[in-house]
C-alpha positions as CSV (number, residue, x, y, z in Angstrom):
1,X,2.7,-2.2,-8.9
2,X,-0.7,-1.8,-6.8
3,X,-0.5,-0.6,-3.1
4,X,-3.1,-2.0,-0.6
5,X,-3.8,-0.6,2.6
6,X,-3.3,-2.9,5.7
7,X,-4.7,-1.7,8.7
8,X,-3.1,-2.8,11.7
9,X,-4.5,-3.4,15.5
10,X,-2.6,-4.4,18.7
11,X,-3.8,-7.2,20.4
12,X,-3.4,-9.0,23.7
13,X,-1.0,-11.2,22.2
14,X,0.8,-9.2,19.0
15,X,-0.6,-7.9,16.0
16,X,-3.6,-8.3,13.5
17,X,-3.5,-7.0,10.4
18,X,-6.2,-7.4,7.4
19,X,-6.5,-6.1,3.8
20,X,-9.8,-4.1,3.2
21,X,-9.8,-4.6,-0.4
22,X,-8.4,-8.4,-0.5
23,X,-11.4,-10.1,1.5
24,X,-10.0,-13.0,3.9
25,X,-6.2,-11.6,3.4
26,X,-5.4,-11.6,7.2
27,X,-2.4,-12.1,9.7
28,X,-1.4,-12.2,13.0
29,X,2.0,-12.4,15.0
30,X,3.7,-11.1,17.6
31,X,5.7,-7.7,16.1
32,X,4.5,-5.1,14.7
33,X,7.6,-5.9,12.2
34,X,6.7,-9.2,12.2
35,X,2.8,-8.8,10.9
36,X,3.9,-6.4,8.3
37,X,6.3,-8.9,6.9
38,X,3.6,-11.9,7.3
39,X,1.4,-9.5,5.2
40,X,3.5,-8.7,3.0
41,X,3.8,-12.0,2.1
42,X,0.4,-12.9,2.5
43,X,-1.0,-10.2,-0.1
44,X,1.6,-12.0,-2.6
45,X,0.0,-15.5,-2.2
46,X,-3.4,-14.2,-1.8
47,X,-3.4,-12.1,-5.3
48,X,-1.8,-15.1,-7.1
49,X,-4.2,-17.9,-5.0
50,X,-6.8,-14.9,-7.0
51,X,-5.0,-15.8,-10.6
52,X,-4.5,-19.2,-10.3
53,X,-8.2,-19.5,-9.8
54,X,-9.0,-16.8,-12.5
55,X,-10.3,-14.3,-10.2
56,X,-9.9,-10.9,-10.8
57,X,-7.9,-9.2,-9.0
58,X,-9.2,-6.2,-7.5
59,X,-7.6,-2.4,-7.7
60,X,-6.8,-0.9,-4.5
61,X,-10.0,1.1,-3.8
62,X,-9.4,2.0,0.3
63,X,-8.7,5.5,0.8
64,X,-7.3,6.5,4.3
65,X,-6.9,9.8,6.3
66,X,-6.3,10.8,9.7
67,X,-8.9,12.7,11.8
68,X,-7.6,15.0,14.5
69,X,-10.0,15.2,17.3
70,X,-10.0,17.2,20.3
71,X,-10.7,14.8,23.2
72,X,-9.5,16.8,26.0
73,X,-12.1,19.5,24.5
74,X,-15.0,17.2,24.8
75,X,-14.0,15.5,27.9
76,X,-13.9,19.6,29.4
77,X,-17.1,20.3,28.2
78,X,-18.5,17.1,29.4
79,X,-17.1,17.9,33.1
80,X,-18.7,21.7,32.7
């Protein structure tokens, strides 16, 4: 089983979501819960639009970390 990362954005209407690794495997609706079930099932037809085409289909490569950053620091020694 391969695990893709989705990255997720709010938008003025709902949700976007796309699939770094699986190039034009996007969705949109109006949830959070929603989009992650649209993606879910839109990985699933993308990989096997990939095979029925005889594409490869490519390994999850996208790595992803959270960056802690002290904002309220900057913004203080902005303001000094």
């Amino acid at each position: 089983m391969s695990k893709y990362i989705v990255f997720f954005e709010e938008t003025a209407t709902g949700y976007s979501a796309h699939v770094p690794d699986l190039p034009g495997c996007i969705g949109a609706a109006e949830t959070l819960e929603q989009t992650k079930q649209l993606m879910r099932e839109a990985i699933e037809f993308h990989v096997e639009g990939m095979l029925l085409q005889g594409e490869p289909v490519p390994e999850p490569t996208t790595i992803v970390d959270v960056v802690d950053v002290n904002v309220v620091g900057i913004q203080e020694s902005i303001a000094r």
